[in-house]
C-alpha positions as a printed NumPy array, in Angstrom:
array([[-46.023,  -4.74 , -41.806],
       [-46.194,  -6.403, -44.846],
       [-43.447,  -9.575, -45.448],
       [-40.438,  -8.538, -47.782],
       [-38.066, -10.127, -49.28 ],
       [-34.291,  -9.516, -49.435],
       [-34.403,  -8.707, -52.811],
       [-36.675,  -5.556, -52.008],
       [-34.145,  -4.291, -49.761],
       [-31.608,  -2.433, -52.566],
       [-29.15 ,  -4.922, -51.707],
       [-26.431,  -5.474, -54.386],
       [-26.265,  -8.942, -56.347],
       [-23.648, -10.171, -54.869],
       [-25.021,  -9.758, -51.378],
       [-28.164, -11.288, -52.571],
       [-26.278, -14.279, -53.408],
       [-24.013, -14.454, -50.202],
       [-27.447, -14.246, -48.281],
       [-28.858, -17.244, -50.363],
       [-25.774, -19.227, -49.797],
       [-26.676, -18.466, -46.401],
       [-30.105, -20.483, -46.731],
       [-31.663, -17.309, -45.662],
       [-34.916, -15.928, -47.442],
       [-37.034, -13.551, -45.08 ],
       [-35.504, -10.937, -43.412],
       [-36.071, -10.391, -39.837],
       [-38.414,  -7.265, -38.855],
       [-35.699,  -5.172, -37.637],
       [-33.556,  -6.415, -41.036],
       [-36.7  ,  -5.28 , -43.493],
       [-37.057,  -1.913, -42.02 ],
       [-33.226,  -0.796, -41.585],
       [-31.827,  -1.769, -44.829],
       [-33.139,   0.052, -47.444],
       [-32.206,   3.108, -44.778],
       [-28.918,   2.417, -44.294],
       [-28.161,   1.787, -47.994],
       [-29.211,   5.338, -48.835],
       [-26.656,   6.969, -46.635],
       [-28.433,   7.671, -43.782],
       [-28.366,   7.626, -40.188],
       [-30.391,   5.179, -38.382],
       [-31.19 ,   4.648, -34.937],
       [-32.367,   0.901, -34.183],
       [-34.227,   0.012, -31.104],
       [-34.54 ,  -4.193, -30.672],
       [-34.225,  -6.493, -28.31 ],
       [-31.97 ,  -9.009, -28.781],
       [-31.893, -12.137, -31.031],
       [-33.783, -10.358, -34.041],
       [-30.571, -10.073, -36.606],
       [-29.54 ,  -6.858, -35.697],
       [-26.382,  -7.605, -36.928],
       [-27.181,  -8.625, -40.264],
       [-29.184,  -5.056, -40.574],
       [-25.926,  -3.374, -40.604],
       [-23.731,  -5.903, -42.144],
       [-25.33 ,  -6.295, -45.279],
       [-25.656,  -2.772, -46.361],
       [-22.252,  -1.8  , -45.212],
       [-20.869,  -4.521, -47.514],
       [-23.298,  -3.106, -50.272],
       [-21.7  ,   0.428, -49.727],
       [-17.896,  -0.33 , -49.386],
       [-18.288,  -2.149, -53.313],
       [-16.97 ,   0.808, -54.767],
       [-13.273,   2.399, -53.427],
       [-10.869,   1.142, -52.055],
       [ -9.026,   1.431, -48.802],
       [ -5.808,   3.258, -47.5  ],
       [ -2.819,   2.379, -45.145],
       [ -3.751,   2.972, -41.746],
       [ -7.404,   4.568, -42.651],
       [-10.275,   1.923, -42.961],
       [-12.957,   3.151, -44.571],
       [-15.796,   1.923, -42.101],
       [-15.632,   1.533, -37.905],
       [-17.859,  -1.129, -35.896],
       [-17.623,  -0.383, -32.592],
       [-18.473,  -3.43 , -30.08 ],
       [-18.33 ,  -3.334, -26.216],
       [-17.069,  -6.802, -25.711],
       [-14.034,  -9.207, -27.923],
       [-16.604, -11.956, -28.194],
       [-19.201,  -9.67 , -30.066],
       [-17.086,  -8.009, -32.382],
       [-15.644, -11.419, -33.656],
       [-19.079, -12.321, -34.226],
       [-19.265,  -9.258, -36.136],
       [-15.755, -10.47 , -38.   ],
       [-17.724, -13.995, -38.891],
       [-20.51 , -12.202, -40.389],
       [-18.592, -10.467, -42.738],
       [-16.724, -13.507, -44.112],
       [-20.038, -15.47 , -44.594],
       [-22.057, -12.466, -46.52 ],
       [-18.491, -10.85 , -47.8  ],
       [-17.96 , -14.195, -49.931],
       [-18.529, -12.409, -53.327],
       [-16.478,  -9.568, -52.485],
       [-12.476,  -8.734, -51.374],
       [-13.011,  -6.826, -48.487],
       [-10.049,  -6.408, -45.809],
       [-11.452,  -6.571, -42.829],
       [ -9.25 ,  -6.418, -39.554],
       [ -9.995,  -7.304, -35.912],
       [ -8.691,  -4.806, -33.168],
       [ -9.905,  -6.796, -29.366],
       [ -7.877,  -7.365, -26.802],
       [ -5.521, -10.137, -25.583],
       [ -4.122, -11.081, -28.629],
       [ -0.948,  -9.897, -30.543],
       [ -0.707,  -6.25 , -31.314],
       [  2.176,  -6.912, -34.409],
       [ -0.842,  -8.873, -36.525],
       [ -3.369,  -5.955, -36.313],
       [ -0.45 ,  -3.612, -37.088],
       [  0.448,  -5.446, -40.188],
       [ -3.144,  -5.464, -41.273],
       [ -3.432,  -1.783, -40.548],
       [ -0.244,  -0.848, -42.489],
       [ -1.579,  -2.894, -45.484],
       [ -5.189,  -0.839, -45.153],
       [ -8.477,  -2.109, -44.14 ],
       [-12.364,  -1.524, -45.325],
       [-13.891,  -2.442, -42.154],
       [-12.334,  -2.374, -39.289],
       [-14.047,  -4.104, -36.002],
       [-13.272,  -3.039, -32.955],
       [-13.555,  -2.521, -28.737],
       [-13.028,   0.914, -27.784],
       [-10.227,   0.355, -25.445],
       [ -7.885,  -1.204, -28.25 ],
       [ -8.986,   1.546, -30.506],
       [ -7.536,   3.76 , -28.541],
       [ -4.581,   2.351, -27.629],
       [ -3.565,   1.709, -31.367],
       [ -4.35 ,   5.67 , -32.026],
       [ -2.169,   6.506, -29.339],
       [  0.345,   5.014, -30.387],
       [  0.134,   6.731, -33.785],
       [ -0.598,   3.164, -35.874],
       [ -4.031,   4.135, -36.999],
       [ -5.802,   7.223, -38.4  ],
       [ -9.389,   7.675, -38.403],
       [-10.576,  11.003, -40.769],
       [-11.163,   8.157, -43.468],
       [-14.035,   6.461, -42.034],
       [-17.123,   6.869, -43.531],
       [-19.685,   4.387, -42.032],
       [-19.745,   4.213, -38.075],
       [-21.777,   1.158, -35.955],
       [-22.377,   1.685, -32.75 ],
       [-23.444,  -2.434, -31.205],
       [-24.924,  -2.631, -28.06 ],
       [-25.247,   0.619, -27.074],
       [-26.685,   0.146, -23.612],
       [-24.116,  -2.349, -23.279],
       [-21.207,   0.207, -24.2  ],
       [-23.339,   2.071, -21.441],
       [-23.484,  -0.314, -18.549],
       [-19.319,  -1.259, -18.995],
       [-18.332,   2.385, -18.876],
       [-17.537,   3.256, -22.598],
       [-19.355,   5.982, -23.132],
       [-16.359,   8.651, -22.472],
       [-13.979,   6.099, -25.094],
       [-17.16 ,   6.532, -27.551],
       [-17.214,  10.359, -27.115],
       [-13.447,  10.613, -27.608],
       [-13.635,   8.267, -30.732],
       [-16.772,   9.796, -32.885],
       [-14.572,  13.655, -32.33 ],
       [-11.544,  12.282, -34.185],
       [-14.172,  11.17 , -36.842],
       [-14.674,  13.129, -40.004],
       [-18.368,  15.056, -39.106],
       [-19.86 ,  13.994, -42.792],
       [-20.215,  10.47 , -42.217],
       [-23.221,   7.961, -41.893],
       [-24.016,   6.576, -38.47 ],
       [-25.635,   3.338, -37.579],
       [-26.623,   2.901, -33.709],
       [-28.2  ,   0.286, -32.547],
       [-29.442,  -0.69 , -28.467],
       [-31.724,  -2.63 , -27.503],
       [-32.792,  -0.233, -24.354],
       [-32.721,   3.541, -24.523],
       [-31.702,   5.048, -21.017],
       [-31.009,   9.129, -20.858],
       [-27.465,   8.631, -21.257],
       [-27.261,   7.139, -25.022],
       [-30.521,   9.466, -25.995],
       [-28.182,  12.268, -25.069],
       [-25.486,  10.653, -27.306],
       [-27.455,   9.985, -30.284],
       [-28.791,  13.839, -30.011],
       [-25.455,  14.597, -30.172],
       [-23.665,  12.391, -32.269],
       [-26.263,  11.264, -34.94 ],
       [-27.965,  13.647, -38.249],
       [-31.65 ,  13.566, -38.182],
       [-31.743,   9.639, -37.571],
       [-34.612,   7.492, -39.367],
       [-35.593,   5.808, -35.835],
       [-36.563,   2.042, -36.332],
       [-38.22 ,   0.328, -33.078],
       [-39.952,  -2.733, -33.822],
       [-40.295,  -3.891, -30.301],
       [-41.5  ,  -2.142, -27.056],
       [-37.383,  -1.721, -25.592],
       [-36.29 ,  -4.363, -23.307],
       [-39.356,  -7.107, -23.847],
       [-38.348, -10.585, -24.167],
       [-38.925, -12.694, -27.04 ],
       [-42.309, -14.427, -26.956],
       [-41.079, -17.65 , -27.968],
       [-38.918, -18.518, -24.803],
       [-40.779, -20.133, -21.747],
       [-39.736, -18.507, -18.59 ],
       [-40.185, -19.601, -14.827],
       [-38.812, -18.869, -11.433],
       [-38.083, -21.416,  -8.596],
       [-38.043, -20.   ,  -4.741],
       [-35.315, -21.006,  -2.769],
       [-35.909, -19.813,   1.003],
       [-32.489, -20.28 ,   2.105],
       [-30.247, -18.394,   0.372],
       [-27.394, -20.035,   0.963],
       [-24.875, -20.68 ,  -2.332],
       [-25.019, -25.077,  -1.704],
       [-28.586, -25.121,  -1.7  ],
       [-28.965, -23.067,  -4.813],
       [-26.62 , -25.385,  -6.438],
       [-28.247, -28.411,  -5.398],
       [-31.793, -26.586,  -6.961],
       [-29.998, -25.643, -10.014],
       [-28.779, -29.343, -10.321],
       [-32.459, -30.535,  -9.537],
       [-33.922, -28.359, -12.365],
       [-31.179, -29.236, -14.88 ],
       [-32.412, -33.146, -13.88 ],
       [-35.903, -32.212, -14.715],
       [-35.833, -30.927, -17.704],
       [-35.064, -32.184, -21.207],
       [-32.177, -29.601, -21.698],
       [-29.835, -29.892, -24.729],
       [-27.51 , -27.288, -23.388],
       [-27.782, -24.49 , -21.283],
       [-26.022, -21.   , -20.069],
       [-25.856, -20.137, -16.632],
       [-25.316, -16.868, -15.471],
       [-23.888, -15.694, -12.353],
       [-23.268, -12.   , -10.927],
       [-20.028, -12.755,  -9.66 ],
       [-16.852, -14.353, -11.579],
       [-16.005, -15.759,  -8.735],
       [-18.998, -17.195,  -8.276],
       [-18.565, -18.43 , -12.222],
       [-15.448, -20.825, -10.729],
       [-16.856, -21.964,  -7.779],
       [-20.099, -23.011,  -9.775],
       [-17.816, -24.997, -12.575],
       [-15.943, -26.396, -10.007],
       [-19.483, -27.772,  -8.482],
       [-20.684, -29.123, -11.976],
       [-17.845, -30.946, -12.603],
       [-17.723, -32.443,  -9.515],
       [-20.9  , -33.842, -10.094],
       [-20.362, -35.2  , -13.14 ],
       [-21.888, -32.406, -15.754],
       [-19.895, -31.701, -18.752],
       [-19.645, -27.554, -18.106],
       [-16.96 , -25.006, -19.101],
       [-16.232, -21.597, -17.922],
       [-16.411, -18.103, -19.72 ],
       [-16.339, -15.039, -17.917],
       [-14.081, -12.133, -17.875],
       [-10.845, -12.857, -16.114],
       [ -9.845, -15.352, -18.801],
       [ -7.495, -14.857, -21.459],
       [ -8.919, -14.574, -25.214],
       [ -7.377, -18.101, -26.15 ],
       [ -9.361, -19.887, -23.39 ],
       [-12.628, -18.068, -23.976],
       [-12.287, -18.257, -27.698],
       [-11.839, -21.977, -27.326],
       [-14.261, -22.329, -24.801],
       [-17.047, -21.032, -27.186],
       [-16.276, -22.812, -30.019],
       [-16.587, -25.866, -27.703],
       [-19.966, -24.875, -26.563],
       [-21.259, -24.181, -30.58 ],
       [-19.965, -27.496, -31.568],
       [-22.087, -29.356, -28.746],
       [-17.924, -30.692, -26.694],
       [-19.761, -28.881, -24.142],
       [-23.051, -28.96 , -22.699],
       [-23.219, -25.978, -20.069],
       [-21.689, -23.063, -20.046],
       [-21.417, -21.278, -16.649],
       [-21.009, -17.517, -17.346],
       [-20.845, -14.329, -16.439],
       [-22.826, -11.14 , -17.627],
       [-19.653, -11.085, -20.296],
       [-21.596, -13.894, -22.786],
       [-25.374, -11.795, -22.05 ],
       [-24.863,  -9.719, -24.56 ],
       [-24.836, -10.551, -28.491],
       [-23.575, -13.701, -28.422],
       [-25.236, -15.719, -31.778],
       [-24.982, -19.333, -30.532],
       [-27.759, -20.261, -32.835],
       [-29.433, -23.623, -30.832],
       [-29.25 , -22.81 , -26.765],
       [-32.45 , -25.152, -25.25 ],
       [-31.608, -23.328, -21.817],
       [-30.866, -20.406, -19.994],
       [-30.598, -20.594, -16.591],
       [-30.228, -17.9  , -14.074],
       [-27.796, -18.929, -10.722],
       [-28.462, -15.013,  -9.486],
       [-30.647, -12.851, -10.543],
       [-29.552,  -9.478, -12.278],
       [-28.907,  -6.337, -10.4  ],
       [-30.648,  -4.401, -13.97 ],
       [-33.673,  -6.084, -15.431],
       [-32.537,  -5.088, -18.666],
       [-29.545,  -7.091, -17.976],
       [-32.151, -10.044, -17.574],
       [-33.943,  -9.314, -20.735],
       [-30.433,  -9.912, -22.656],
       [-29.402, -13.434, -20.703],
       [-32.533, -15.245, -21.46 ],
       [-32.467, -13.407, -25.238],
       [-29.671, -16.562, -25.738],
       [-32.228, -18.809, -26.242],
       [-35.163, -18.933, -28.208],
       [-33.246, -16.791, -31.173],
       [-34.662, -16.81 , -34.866],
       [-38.009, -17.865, -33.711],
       [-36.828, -20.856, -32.334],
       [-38.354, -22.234, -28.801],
       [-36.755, -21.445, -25.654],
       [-36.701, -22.317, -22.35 ],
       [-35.448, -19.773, -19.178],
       [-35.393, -20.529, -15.558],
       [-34.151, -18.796, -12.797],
       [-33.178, -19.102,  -9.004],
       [-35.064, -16.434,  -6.384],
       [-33.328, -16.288,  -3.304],
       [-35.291, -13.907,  -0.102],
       [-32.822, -10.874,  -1.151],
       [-33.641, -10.8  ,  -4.567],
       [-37.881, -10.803,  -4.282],
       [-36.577,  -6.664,  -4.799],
       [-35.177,  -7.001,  -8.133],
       [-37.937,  -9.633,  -8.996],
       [-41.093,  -6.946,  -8.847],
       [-38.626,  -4.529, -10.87 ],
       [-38.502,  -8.079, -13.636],
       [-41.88 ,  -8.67 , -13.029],
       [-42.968,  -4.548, -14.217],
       [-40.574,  -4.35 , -17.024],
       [-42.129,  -8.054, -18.308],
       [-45.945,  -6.365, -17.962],
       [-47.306, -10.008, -16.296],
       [-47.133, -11.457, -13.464],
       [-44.179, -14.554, -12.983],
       [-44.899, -18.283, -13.46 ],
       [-43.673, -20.191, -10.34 ],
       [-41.801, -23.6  , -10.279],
       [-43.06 , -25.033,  -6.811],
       [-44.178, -23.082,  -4.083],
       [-44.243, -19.273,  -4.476],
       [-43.075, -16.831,  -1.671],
       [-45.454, -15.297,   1.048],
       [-46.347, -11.577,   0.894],
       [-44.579, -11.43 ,   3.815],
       [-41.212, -12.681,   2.064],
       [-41.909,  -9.975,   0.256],
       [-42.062,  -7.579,   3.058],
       [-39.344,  -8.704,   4.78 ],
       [-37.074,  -9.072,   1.29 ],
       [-35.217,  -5.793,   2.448],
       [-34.43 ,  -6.096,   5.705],
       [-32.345,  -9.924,   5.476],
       [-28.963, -10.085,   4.574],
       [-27.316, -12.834,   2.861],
       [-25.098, -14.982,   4.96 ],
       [-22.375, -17.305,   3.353],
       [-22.048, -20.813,   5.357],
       [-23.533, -20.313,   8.069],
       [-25.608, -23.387,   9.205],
       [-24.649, -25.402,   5.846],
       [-23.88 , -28.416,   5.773],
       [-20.567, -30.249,   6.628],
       [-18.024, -29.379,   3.369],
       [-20.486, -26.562,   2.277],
       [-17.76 , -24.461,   2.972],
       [-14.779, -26.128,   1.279],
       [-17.371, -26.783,  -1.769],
       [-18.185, -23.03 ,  -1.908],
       [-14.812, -21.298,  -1.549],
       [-15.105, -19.181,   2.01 ],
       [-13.676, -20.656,   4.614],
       [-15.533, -20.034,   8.168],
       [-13.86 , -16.583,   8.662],
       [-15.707, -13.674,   8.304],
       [-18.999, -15.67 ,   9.333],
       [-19.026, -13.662,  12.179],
       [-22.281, -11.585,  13.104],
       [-19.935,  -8.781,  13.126],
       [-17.325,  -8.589,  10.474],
       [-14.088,  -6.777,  10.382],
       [-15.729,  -3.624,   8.232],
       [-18.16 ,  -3.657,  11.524],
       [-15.449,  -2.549,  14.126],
       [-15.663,   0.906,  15.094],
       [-12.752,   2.703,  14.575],
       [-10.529,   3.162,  17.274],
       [-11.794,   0.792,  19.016],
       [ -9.115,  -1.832,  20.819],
       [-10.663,  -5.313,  21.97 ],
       [ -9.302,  -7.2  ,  24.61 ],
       [ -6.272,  -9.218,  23.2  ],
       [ -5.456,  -6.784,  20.228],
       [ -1.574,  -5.745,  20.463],
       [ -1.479,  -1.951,  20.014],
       [ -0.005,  -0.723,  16.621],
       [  3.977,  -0.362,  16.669],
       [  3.653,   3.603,  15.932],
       [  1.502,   4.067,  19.304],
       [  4.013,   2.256,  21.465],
       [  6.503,   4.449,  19.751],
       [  4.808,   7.35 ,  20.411],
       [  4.158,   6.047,  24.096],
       [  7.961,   5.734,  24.512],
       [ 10.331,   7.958,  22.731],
       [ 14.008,   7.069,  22.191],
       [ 16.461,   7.52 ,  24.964],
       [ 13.562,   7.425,  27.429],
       [ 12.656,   4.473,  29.347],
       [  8.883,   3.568,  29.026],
       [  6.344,   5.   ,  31.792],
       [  4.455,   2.756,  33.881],
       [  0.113,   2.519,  33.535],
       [  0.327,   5.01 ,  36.93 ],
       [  1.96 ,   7.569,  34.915],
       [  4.688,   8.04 ,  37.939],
       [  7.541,  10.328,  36.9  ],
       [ 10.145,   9.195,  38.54 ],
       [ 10.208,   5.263,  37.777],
       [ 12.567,   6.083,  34.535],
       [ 15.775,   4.266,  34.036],
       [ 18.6  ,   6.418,  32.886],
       [ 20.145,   5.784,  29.563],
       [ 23.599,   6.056,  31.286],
       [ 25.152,   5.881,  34.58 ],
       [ 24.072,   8.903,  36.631],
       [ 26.808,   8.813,  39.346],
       [ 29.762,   9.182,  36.514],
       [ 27.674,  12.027,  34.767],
       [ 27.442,  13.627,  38.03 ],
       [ 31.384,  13.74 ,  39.   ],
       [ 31.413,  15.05 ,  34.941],
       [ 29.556,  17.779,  35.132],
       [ 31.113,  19.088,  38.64 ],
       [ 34.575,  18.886,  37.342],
       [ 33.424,  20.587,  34.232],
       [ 31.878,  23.181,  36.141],
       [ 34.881,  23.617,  38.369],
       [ 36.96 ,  24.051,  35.368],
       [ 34.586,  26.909,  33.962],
       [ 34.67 ,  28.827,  37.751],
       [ 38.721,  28.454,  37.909],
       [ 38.742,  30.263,  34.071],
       [ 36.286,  32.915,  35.611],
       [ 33.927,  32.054,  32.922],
       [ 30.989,  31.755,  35.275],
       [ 28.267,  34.508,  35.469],
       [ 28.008,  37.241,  38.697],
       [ 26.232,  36.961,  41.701],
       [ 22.722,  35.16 ,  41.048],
       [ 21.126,  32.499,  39.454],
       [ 22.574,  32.127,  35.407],
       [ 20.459,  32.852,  32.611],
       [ 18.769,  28.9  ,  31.601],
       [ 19.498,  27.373,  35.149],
       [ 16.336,  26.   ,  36.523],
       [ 15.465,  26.826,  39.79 ],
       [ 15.775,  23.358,  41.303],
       [ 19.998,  23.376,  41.032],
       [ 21.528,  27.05 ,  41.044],
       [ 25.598,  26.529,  41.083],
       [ 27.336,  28.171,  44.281],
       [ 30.468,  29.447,  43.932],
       [ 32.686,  26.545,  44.616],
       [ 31.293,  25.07 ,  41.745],
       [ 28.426,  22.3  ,  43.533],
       [ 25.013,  22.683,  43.212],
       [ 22.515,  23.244,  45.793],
       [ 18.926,  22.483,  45.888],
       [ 16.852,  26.131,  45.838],
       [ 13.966,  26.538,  48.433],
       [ 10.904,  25.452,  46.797],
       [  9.006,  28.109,  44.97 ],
       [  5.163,  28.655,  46.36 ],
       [  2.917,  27.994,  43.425],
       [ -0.187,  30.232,  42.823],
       [ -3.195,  28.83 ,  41.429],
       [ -2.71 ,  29.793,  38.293],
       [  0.763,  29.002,  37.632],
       [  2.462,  25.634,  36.838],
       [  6.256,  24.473,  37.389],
       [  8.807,  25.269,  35.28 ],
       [  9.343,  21.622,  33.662],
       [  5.605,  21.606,  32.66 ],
       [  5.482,  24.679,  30.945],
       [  6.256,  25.238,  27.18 ],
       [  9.189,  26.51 ,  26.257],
       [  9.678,  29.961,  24.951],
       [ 10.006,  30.812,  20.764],
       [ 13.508,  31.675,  20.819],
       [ 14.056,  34.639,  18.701],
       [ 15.902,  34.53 ,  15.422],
       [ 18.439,  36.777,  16.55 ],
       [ 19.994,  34.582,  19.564],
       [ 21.115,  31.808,  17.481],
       [ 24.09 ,  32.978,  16.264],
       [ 25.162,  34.038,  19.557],
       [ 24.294,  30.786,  21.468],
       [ 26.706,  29.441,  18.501],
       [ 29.431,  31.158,  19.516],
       [ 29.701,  30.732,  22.653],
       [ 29.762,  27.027,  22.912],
       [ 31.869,  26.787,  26.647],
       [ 29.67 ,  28.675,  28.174],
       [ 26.552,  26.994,  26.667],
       [ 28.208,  23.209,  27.846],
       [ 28.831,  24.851,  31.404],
       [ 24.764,  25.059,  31.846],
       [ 23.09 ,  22.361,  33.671],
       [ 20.789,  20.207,  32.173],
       [ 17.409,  21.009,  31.121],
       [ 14.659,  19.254,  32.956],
       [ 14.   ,  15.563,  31.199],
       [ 10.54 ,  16.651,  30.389],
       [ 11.254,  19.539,  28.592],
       [ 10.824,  19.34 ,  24.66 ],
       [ 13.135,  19.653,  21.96 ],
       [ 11.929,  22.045,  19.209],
       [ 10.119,  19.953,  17.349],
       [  8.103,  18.446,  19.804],
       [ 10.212,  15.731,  21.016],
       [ 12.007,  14.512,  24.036],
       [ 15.611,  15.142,  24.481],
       [ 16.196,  12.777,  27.184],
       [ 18.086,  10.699,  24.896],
       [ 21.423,  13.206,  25.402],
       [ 21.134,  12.819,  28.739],
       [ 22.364,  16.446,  30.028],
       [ 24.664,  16.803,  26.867],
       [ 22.248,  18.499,  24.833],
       [ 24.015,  20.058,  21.443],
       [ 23.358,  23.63 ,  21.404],
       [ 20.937,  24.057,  18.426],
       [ 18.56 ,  22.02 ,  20.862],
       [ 18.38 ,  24.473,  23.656],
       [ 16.842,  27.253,  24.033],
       [ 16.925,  30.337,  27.008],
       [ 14.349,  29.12 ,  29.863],
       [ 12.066,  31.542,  30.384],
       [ 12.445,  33.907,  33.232],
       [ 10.626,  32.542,  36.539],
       [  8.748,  35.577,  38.775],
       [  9.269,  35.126,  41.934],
       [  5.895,  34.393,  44.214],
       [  5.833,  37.867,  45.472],
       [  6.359,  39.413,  42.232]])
């Protein structure tokens, strides 16, 4: 490809001049082939990796474009989507220094920052309007922002958007846009997912790949260091010895973890590094302060998460290093893209623990050549035995390796609480309150380990509810209120009434095989049409006896707790008992 010039790239005048204000002269190769594309109208599809001014591709002929119009209250003329705060207000800062020459409104919609100021720019009307998709969306919700004026869409980091779970916020977003518009994606990978989205979402795209998709710049150095043990102090006393061996300006770490982020900081300082933090947990004040800190050199490292990987344009970075490896090897090509940007030099090192030898080979195949090794390499059989170790936290460290790392010695167990089978009661655990509830209903006492029936302690004094119920009874027989000859209808078979009003103990029943007692068996539905009547005749119904303490109330319960006085819409008929001989 033959070396252009900006001025070859139908760029207006005064973009021509912003850009030489700039000090910029050459475009980049993703920069010459993009722009005189997108300043025709039409949609382009950019495949890069990162650090090669894709950006600026977009940038410069949007500004081009939006020199004639003018904008609306509440509809900007253009949308840049960006799937994190920190690159869509490097998006904002390119459009102040290329936007010099012109008077372009340009508002900021991120996250963790007022909602009144965006408002107020919105109401006063906006050509460009930057933005994540999760403010978007909350602003058109709520009716402050409508989007059937847009005319240019950007789509940053589209793998990015992909990997942080935007893709349903980008679908909802591009159908409330008008369908005759011109669409500008750009990723630097191109999984299934966003080739099904730009099928569906972009016009006969002019498709601009001037890279093979997720390669690294060939400008940065990169090298790996084994660490056998795997444990989190001895990679930070590695990291610390390859920080002391190198000539390093300033660097980016990365960790997987944000957690891991603190705990790392925490380490660095203690050790006397000059480091700051960025990851995602932090408020937009702290991490906008904590960049510009980093860019003017107040800081020298810059522990991170995967939320600074991605489009970040700190222009001089000398090193990337990489505390954990990447769970995606794309993710990898897009940390060490921090350094080494604008053909500079670059240098990228990173920590291999036993675990991660796995995601290594996948590194190693995407890169297309084999790894350069700081120190001794692993074995083939680390290799082989990469998958079957698991990563333990503490144990055998040092003294203070755990206070230093966070994790105290809990859950250093060989068998951890997610381990325990469930159901399962060691020796020592205290049962849960609602089993020992269910063990011992109210009003009962609690039965012994034996399961013996008769070691119950009555709820009330047995003698005095005795001499009750006899002169009750006796009552009942002088009112002629008691039933014939024979055993009453509900009196169990252990205490039939004579006719002086006592009870008497019946002969024991012979039980057949098949047959259990009484007290044991369940008690009979009681049909719908006996209620009423066992209502209404309450005298009678308090002259029964007592109902066996095992028996059930209707729903499943005991009724010892009444102690004889059951209320009537607890008890039901018995059922019948056949003799043995029946």
């Amino acid at each position: 490809m033959e070396t252009k010039t900006f001025a070859e790239l139908g760029l207006s005048q005064k973009v021509q001049a912003a850009i030489t204000a700039a000090g910029y002269t050459i475009p980049t190769p993703i920069q010459a082939a993009a722009i005189p594309v997108a300043v025709t109208g039409r949609d382009v599809l950019g495949i890069a990796q990162t650090g090669t001014g894709k950006t600026a591709s977009f940038v410069l002929p949007m500004i081009t474009r939006l020199e004639t119009g003018r904008a609306r209250a509440r509809m900007p003329r253009s949308l840049i989507l960006a799937p994190t705060r920190e690159l869509a207000a490097q998006c904002a800062q390119s459009f102040e220094k290329y936007g010099v020459n012109h008077k372009l409104d340009v508002a900021l919609l991120i996250g963790g920052v007022s909602m009144d100021d965006q408002v107020k720019k919105l109401d006063r009307g906006v050509d460009v309007l930057i933005a994540t998709p999760g403010r978007l969306l909350d602003h058109f919700g709520r009716g402050r922002i409508m989007l059937m004026g847009v005319e240019i869409l950007v789509i940053d980091e589209a793998d990015r958007m992909l990997d942080m779970g935007f893709i349903p916020d980008i679908e909802k977003i591009c159908s409330l846009l008008p369908p005759r518009r011109q669409t500008l994606f750009f990723s630097a990978t191109m999984p299934p997912e966003i080739t099904r989205l730009v099928n569906q979402f972009l016009r006969d795209p002019e498709r601009i790949e001037v890279a093979k998709p997720a390669t690294t710049a060939k400008t940065i150095t990169q090298s790996f260091r084994y660490c056998p043990d795997g444990e989190d102090w001895v990679k930070r006393e590695v990291l610390r010895d390859m920080i002391r061996g190198a000539d390093v300006r300033n660097g980016i770490i990365f960790c997987n973890r944000k957690r891991d982020v603190a705990i790392l900081l925490k380490s660095l300082l203690k050790h006397g590094f000059n480091a700051g933090a960025l990851h995602g947990d932090m408020d937009q004040k702290s991490r906008t302060e904590t960049l510009d800190k980093f860019r003017s050199g107040e800081i020298m490292f810059l522990a991170a998460s995967d939320v600074a990987a991605r489009g970040l344009d700190i222009p001089d970075v000398s090193h990337v290093f990489n505390f954990d490896l990447p769970w995606q090897s794309d993710d990898y090509v897009h940390r060490i893209g921090r350094t080494g940007r604008a053909g500079r030099e670059g240098t990228a090192q990173s920590i291999v623990t036993p675990e991660e030898l796995k995601s290594l080979k996948d590194i190693e195949k995407m890169l297309g050549e084999p790894v350069v090794w700081i120190g001794e390499a692993p074995t083939e059989q680390d290799f082989a035995d990469s998958g079957k170790r698991r990563r333990g936290r503490g144990r055998g460290a040092r003294p203070g390796a755990q206070r230093e790392s966070g994790r105290g010695e809990r859950g250093h167990s060989e068998r951890g609480h997610g381990d325990r089978v469930r159901g399962e009661r060691r020796p020592g655990d205290r049962a849960p309150a609602s089993e020992a509830r269910a063990e011992a209903p109210r009003g009962e006492a609690r039965r012994s380990s034996g399961g013996n029936r008769d070691e119950r302690r009555p709820s009330r004094n047995t003698e005095a509810r005795e001499g009750e119920r006899g002169e009750r009874q006796a009552r009942d027989a002088s009112r002629g209120q008691r039933r014939p000859e024979g055993r009453r209808e509900g009196t169990p078979p252990q205490a039939q009434p004579h006719a002086n009003g006592t009870h008497a103990e019946a002969p024991p029943r012979p039980e057949s095989r098949n047959e259990r007692p009484q007290a044991d068996r369940p008690p009979a539905d009681r049909p719908q049409a006996d209620r009423p009547q066992a209502q209404a005749q309450p005298q009678a119904a308090r002259s029964r006896p007592p109902r066996s303490a095992e028996a059930e109330s209707p729903k499943g319960g005991a009724v010892g707790a009444f102690a004889g006085n059951v209320p009537a819409f607890l008890r039901r008929p018995a059922r019948p008992v056949k003799a043995a001989n029946e």
